[in-house]
C-alpha positions as CSV (number, residue, x, y, z in Angstrom):
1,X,100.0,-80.3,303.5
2,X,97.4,-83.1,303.3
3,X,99.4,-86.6,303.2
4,X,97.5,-87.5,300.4
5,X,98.1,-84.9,298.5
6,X,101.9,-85.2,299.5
7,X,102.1,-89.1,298.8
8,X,100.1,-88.2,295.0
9,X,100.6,-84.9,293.7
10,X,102.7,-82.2,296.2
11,X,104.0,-80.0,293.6
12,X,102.4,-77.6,290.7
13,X,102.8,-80.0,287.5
14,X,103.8,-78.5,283.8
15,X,102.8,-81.0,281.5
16,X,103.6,-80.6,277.3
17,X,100.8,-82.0,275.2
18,X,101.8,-84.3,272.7
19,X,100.7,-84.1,268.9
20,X,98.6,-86.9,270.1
21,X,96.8,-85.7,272.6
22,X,96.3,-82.4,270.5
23,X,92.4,-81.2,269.8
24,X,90.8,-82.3,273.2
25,X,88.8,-80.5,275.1
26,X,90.9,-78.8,278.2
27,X,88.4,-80.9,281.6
28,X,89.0,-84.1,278.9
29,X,93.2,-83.7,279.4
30,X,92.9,-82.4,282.3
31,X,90.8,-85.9,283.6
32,X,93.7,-88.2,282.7
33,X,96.2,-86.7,284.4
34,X,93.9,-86.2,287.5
35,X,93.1,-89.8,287.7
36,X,89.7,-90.0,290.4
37,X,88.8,-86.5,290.4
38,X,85.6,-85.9,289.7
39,X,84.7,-83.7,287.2
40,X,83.2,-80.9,289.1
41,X,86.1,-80.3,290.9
42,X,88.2,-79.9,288.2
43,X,85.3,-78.0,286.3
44,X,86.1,-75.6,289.9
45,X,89.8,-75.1,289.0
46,X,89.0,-74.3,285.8
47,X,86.9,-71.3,286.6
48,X,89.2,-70.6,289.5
49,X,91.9,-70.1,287.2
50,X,93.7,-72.8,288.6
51,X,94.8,-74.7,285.2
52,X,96.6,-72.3,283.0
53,X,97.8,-72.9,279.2
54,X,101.0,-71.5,278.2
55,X,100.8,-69.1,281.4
56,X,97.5,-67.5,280.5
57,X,94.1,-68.6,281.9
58,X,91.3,-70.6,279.6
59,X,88.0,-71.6,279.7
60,X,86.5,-75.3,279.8
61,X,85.8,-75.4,275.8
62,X,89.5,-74.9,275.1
63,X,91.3,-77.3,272.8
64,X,94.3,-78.0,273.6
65,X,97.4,-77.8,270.7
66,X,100.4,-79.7,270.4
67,X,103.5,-78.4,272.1
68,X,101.1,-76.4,274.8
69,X,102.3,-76.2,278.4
70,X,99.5,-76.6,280.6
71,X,99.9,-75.9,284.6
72,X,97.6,-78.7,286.6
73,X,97.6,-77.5,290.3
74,X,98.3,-79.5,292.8
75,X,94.5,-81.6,293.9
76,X,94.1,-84.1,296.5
77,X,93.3,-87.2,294.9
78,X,91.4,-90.3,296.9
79,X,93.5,-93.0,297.8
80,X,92.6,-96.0,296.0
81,X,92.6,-98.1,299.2
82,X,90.2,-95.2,301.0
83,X,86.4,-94.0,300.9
84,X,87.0,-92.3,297.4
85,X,88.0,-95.7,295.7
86,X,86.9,-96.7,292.4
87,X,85.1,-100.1,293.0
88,X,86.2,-102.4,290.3
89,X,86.3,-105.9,291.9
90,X,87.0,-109.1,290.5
91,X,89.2,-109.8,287.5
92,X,88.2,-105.6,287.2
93,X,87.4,-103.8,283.6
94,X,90.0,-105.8,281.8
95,X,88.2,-108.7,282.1
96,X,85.4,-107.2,280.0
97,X,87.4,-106.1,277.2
98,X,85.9,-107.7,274.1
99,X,89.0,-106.8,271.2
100,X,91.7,-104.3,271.4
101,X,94.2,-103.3,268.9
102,X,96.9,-100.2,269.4
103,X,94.5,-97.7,268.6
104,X,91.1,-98.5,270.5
105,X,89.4,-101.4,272.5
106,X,85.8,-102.3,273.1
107,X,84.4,-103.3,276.6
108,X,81.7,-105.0,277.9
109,X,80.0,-102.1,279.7
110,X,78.1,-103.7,282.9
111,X,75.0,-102.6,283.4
112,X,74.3,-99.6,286.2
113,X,77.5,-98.8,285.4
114,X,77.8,-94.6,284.4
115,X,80.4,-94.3,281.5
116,X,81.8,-91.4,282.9
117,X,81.7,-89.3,286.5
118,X,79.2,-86.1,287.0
119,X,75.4,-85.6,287.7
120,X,75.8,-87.0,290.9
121,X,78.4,-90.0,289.6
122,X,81.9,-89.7,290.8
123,X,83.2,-92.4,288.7
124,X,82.5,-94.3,285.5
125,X,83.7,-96.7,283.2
126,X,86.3,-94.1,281.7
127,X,87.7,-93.6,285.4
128,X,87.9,-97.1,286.6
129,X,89.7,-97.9,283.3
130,X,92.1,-95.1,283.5
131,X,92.8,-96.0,287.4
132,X,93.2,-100.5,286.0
133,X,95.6,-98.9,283.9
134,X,97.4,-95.3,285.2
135,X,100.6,-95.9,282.4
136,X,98.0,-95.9,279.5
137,X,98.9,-92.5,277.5
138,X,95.4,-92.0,276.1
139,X,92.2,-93.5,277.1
140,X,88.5,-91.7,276.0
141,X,85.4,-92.4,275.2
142,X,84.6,-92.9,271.4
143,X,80.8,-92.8,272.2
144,X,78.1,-93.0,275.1
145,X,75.4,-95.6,276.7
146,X,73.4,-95.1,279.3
147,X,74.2,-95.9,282.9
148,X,71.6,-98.7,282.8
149,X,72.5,-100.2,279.4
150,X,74.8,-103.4,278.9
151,X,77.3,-104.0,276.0
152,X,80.0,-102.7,273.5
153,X,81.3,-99.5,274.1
154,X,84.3,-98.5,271.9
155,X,87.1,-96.8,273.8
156,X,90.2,-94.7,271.9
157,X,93.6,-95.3,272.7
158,X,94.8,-93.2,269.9
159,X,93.5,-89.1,269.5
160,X,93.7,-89.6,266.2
161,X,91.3,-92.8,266.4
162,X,88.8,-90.6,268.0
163,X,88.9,-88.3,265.5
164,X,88.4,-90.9,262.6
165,X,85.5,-92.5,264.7
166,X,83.6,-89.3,265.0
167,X,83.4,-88.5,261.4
168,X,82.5,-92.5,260.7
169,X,79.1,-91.4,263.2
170,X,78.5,-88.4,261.6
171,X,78.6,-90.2,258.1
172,X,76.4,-93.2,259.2
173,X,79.7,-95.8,259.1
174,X,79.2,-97.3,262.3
175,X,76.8,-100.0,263.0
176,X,75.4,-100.0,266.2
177,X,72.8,-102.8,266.9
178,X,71.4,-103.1,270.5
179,X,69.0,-106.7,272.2
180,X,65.7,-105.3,273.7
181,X,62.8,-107.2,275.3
182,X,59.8,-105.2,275.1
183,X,56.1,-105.5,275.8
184,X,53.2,-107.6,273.7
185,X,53.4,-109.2,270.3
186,X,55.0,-107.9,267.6
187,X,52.9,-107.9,264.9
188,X,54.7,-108.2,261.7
189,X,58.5,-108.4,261.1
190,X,60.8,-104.8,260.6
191,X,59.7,-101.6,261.5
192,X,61.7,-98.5,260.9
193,X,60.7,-95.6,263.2
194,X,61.8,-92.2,262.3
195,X,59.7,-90.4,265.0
196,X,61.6,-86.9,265.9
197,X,62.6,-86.6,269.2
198,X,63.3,-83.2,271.6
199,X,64.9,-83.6,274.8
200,X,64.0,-81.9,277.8
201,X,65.0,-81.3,281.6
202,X,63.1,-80.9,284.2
203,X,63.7,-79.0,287.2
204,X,65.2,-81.6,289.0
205,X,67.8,-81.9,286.2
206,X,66.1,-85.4,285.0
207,X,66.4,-85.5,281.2
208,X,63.0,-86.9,279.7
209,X,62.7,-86.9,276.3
210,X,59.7,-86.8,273.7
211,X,58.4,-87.4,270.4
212,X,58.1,-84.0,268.9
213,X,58.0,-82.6,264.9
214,X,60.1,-79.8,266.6
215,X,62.8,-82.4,267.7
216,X,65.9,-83.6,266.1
217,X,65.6,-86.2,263.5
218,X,65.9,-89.9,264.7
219,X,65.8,-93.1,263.1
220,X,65.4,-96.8,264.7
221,X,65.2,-100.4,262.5
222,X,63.2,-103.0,265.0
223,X,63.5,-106.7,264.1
224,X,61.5,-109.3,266.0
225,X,64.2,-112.2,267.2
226,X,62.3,-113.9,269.2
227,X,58.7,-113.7,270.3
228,X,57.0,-115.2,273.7
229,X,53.5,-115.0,275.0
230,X,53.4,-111.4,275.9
231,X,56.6,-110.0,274.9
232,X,59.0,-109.9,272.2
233,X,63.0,-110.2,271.9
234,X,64.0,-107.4,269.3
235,X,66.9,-106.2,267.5
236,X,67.4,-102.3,267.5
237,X,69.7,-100.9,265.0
238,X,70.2,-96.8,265.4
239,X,70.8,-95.0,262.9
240,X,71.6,-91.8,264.9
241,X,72.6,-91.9,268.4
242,X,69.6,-90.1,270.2
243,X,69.3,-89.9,274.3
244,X,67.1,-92.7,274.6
245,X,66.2,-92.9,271.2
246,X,65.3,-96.7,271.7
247,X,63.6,-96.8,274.8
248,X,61.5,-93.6,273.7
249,X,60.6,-94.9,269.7
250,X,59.6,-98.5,271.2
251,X,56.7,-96.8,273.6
252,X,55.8,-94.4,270.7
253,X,55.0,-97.5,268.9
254,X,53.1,-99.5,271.8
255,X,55.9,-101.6,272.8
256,X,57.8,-100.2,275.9
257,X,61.1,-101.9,277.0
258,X,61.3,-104.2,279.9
259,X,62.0,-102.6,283.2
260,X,62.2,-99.0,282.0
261,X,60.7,-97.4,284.9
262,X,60.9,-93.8,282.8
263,X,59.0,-94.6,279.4
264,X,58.0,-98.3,280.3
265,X,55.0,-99.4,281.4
266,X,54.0,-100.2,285.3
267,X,52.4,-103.3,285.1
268,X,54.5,-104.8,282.2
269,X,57.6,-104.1,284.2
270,X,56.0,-105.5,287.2
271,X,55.5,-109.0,285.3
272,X,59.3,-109.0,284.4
273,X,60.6,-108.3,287.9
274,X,58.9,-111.6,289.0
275,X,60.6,-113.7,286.4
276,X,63.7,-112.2,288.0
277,X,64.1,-109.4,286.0
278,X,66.3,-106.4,288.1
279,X,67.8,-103.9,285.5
280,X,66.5,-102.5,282.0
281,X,66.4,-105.4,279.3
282,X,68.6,-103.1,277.0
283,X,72.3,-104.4,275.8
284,X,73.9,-103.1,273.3
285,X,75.2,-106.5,271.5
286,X,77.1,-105.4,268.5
287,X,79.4,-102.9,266.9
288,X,81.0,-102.2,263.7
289,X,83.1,-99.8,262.3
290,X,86.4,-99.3,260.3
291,X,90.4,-98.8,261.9
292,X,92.1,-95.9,260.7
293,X,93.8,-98.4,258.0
294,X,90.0,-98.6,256.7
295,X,90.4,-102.7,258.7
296,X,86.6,-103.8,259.3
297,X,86.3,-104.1,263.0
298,X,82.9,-106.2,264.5
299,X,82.6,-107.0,267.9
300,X,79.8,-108.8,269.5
301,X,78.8,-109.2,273.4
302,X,76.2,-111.9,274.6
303,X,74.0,-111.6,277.0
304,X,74.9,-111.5,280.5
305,X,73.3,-114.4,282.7
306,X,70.4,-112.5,284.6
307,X,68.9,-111.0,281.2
308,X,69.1,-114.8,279.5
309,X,67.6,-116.4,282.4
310,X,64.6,-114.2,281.9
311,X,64.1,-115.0,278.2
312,X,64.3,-119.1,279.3
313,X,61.8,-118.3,281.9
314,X,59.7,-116.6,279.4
315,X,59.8,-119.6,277.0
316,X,58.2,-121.5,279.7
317,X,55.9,-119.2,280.9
């Protein structure tokens, strides 16, 4: 037997989910008690028939019920001192954490930073938290950002948290207001776009998306914040939670987002990189949203140093 599989997990595990942890997809349990596994290997036990619930096999879209037994097979999982470490360094991903209550917390994503493993990722945020803190009975992802945006990104503690969070983005509740440089003088002050957007993926599997009729509805409030000689600091406040909604509705209106090297533009981007910019200008700088007690929660993140260094240089410029 491998030793790291013998010093981890050596034996079949039957784990009881709690009321809890009840309604969660069956890879979503199975990823916090298989802390540093990526997700395609346990997507492979699941369609080897590996992981069984209550002694009969399931698929990857099961839900899991409170008082269910689920078998989790024994998986060799990278030593945290090895190759297969998750790479938090520093004071780690508690350092980041902006508020946190019994029920949820909200971190300072860093930018470059995947939220979760997969697509070529074998960690993310969700990983390297779970690994900072392997005691922590429930830790998931209320929401998404992309791997190269900065900022709040609300984390459950709670399954019933989740739950209540979801149906606060399906009915519009949560507030979600994002910092974005992008390219030339804005014109006037705000500008709702409500361009529909379809996604697509190419044969690679790189996801580009498009303004389109055919596409899902989408809606984006830009504010000017700041304006420089030839770019402007916005404000973007979604009001659904497209795949790059923001970067995708600022080019449709001629002003492309600083250092997006999918819808940005060349030269713009070019201009940034020698004021120092190295990463997309895109943070995600506030969050609101209500507790399960109906408590108003607003968290804010500033800037990190690299993105405000470029706006002083621009003042000067």
């Amino acid at each position: 037997m491998n030793e790291t599989v013998a010093k981890n997990h050596p034996k079949v595990r039957q784990v009881s989910v709690s009321a809890d942890e009840a309604g969660q997809r069956i890879d979503n349990f199975l990823a916090r008690y298989l802390k540093g596994v990526p997700r395609s290997h346990i997507y492979r036990i699941l369609r080897r028939g590996e992981v069984r619930v209550n002694s009969g096999r399931i698929k990857a879209q099961y839900k899991v019920c409170a008082g269910d037994t689920v078998r989790i097979p024994p998986v060799r999982i990278a030593d945290r001192e090895g190759p297969g470490a998750i790479p938090v360094t520093g004071e780690g991903l508690g350092g980041r954490i902006l508020f946190e209550n019994s029920r949820c917390l909200v971190l300072d994503k860093p930018a470059g930073m995947a939220v979760h493993g997969g697509s070529g990722v074998s960690y993310g945020v969700i990983e390297a938290l779970r690994a900072e803190r392997p005691d922590a009975p429930y830790l998931e992802l209320a929401h998404r950002l992309d791997r190269d945006t900065s900022g709040c990104l609300v984390i459950a503690k709670r399954r019933s948290f989740l739950r209540a969070f979801h149906e606060q983005l399906r009915d519009g509740s949560v507030e979600k207001y994002y910092l974005a440089l992008v390219a030339g003088q804005w014109e006037h002050g705000a500008r709702k776009v409500s361009a529909a957007l379809r996604k697509n993926t190419l044969a690679g599997g790189e996801r580009m998306v498009r303004v389109d009729d055919a596409g899902k509805t989408a809606l984006t409030v830009f504010r000017p914040i700041d304006r420089f000689r030839s770019a402007t600091l916005v404000e973007a406040q979604l009001h659904t939670g497209r795949t790059h909604q923001i970067r995708v509705h600022g080019t449709h209106i001629g002003h492309p987002l600083a250092g997006d090297d999918k819808y940005g533009d060349r030269e713009f981007n070019s201009a940034m990189r020698e004021l120092g910019l190295r990463r997309m200008f895109l943070h995600a700088h506030r969050v609101a949203f209500a507790d399960q007690d109906g408590n108003p929660v607003d968290v804010s993140a500033p800037l990190d140093d690299q993105l405000k260094a470029v706006l002083d240089r621009l003042e000067t410029s």
